[in-house]
C-alpha positions as CSV (number, residue, x, y, z in Angstrom):
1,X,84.4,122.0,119.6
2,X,86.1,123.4,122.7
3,X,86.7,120.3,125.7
4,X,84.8,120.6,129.1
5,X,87.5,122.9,130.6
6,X,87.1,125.5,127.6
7,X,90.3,123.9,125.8
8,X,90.2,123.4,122.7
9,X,89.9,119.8,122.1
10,X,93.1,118.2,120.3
11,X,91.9,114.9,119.9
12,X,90.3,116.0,116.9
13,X,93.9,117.1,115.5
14,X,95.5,114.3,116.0
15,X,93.4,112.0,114.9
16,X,95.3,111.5,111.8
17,X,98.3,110.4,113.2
18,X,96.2,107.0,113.9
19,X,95.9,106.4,109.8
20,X,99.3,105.7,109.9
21,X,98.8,101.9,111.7
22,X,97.1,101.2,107.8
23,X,100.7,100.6,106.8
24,X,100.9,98.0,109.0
25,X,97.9,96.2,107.3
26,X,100.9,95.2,104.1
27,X,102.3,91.9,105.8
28,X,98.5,90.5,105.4
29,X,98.7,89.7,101.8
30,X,100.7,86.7,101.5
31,X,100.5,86.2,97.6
32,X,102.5,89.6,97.6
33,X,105.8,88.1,99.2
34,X,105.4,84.3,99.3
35,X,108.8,83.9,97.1
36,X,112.4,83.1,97.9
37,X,113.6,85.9,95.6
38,X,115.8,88.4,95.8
39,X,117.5,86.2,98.6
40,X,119.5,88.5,101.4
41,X,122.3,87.1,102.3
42,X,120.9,84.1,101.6
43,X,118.1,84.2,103.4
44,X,115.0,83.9,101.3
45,X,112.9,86.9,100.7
46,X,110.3,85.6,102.6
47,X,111.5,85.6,105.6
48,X,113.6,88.8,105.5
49,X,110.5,91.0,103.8
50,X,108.2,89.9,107.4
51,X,111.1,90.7,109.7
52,X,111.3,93.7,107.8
53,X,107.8,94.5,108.6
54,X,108.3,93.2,112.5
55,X,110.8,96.4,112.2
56,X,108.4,99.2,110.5
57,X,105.3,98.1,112.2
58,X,107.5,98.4,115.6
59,X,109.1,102.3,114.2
60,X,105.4,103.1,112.9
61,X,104.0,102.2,116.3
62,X,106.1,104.2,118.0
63,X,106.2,107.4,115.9
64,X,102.0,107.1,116.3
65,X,102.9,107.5,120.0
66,X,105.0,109.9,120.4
67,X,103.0,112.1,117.9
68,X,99.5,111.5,119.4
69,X,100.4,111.6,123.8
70,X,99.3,114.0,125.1
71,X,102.4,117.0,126.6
């Protein structure tokens, strides 16, 4: 469906790019990771496994940006 202006409307493209926060919805499940192995470098897993997630949730967030503004 073309925009106001006549442009086509490229919301509807990138819409997708949105589904990709879903993967951020893994660090909910606590009976998946609530263990203390495999240890990394002796830190319990976890621990490491959410800062892990504090890292993709922050690189998914971002690629969702840049993907969906607007050029």
């Amino acid at each position: 469906m073309p925009a106001q202006n006549g442009a086509p409307n490229e919301r509807r493209n990138r819409s997708w790019w949105y589904l990709l926060f879903l993967v951020q919805f893994g660090i909910l499940w606590p009976p998946f990771y609530n263990k203390a192995a495999p240890a990394l470098l002796g830190i319990p897993f976890f621990y490491w496994f959410q800062l892990l997630w504090v890292i993709v949730c922050a690189l998914v967030t971002g690629a969702v940006y840049v993907l969906t503004r607007r050029q």
